[in-house]
C-alpha positions as CSV (number, residue, x, y, z in Angstrom):
1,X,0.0,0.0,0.0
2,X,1.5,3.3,-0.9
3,X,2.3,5.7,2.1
4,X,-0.8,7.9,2.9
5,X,0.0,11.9,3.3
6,X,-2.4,13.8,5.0
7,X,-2.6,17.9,4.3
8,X,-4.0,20.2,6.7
9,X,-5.1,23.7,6.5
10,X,-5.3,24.3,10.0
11,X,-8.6,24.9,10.6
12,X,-9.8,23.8,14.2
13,X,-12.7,22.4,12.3
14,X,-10.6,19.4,10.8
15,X,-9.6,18.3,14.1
16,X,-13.2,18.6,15.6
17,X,-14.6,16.6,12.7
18,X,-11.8,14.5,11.8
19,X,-11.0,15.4,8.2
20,X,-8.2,16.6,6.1
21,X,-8.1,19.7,3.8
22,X,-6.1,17.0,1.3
23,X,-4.9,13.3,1.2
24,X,-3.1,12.1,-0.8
25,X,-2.1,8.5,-1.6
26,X,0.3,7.1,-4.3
27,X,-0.5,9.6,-7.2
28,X,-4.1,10.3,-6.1
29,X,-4.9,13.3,-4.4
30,X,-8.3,13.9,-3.1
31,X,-8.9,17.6,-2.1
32,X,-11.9,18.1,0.0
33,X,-15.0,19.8,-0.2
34,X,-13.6,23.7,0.4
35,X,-15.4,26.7,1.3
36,X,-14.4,30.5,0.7
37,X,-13.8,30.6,5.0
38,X,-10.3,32.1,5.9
39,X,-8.1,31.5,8.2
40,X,-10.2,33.5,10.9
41,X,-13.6,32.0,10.4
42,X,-14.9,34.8,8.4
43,X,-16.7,34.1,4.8
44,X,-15.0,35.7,2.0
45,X,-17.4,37.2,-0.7
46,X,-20.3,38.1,0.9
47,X,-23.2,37.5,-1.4
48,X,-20.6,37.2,-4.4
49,X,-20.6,33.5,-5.6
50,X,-17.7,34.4,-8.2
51,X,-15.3,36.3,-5.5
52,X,-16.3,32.9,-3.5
53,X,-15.2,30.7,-6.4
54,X,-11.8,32.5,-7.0
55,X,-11.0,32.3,-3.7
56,X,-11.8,28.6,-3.2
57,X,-10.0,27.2,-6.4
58,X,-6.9,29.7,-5.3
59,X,-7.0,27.3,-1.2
60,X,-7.7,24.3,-3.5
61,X,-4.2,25.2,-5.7
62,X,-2.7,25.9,-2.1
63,X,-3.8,22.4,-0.6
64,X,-2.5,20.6,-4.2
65,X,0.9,22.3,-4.2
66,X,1.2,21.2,-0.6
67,X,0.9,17.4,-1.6
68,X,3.1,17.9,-4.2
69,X,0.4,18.4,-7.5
70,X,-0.8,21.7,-9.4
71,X,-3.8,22.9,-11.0
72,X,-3.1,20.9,-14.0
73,X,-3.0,18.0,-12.4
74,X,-6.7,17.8,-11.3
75,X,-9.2,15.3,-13.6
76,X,-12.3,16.3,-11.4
77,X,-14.0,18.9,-9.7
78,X,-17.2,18.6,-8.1
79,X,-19.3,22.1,-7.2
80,X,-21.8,22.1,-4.9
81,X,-24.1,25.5,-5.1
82,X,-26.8,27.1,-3.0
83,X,-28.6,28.7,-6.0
84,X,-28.0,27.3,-9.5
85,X,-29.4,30.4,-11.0
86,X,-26.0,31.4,-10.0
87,X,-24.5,28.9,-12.4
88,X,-22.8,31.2,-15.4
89,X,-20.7,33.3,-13.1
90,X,-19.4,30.6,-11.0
91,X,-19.0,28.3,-13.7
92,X,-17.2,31.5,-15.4
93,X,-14.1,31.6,-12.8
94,X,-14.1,27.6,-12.4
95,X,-13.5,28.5,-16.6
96,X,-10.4,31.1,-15.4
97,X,-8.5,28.6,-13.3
98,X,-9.6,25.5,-15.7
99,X,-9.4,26.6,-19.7
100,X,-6.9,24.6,-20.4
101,X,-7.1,21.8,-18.2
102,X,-10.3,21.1,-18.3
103,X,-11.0,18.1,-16.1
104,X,-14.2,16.6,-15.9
105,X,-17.3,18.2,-13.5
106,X,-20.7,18.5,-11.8
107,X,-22.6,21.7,-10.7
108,X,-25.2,20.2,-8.2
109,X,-27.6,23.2,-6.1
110,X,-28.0,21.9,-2.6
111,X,-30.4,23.5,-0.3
112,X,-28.0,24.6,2.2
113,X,-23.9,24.8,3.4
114,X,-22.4,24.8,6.6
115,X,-23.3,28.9,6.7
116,X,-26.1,30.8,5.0
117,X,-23.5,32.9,4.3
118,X,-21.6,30.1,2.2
119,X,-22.7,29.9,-1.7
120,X,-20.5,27.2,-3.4
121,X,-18.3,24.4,-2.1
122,X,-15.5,23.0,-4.4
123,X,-14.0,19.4,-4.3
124,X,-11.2,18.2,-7.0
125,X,-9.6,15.0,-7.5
126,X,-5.8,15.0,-9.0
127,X,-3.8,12.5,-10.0
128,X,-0.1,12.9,-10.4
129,X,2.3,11.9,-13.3
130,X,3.4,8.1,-12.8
């Protein structure tokens, strides 16, 4: 079994729920589902599901380079929205980060996130070159 690496952000919320911002095993890194929450708690974006876009892909980039991947590595991203009306200008900065990598996705709307105040969540998956 290849050697499991487990990435943290810090959060006090990983240790409380047991999670990790990234793991990755072998050439598989699974980055999980990220909110646009800094380092003090506080939502970035208020209302602004693009700024809250940027700045997730931008913590997702953070989490990869720590496990030793990039953007261009990632096959997968998975978006999870509180209002799908929403979908063009999200989808737009997911489009800044992603032109040319283009990995595969999914936009679901959910009814809720952890915080009203919260409009998308962002997972990826990236796998590494052999």
């Amino acid at each position: 079994m290849d050697k499991r690496l487990n990435i943290s952000s810090g959060t006090k919320w990983e240790e409380q729920v047991g999670y990790s911002r990234a793991v990755r095993v072998g050439n598989v890194i699974e980055v999980a589902g990220t909110t646009a929450v800094d380092e003090h708690g506080q939502t970035v974006g208020l209302d602004d599901a693009a700024a809250q876009t940027r700045y997730i892909l931008a913590k997702i980039e953070k989490a990869l380079a720590a496990a030793g991947a990039s953007l261009k590595d990632v096959v997968r991203t998975r978006m999870f929205v509180t209002d799908i009306t929403r979908w063009e200008e999200i989808g737009r900065v997911h489009g800044e980060f992603f032109k040319d990598i283009r990995p595969v996705t999914s936009m679901l709307e959910v009814s809720s996130l952890i915080s009203s105040d919260l409009l998308v969540e962002i997972e990826a998956t990236a796998v590494v070159g052999e």
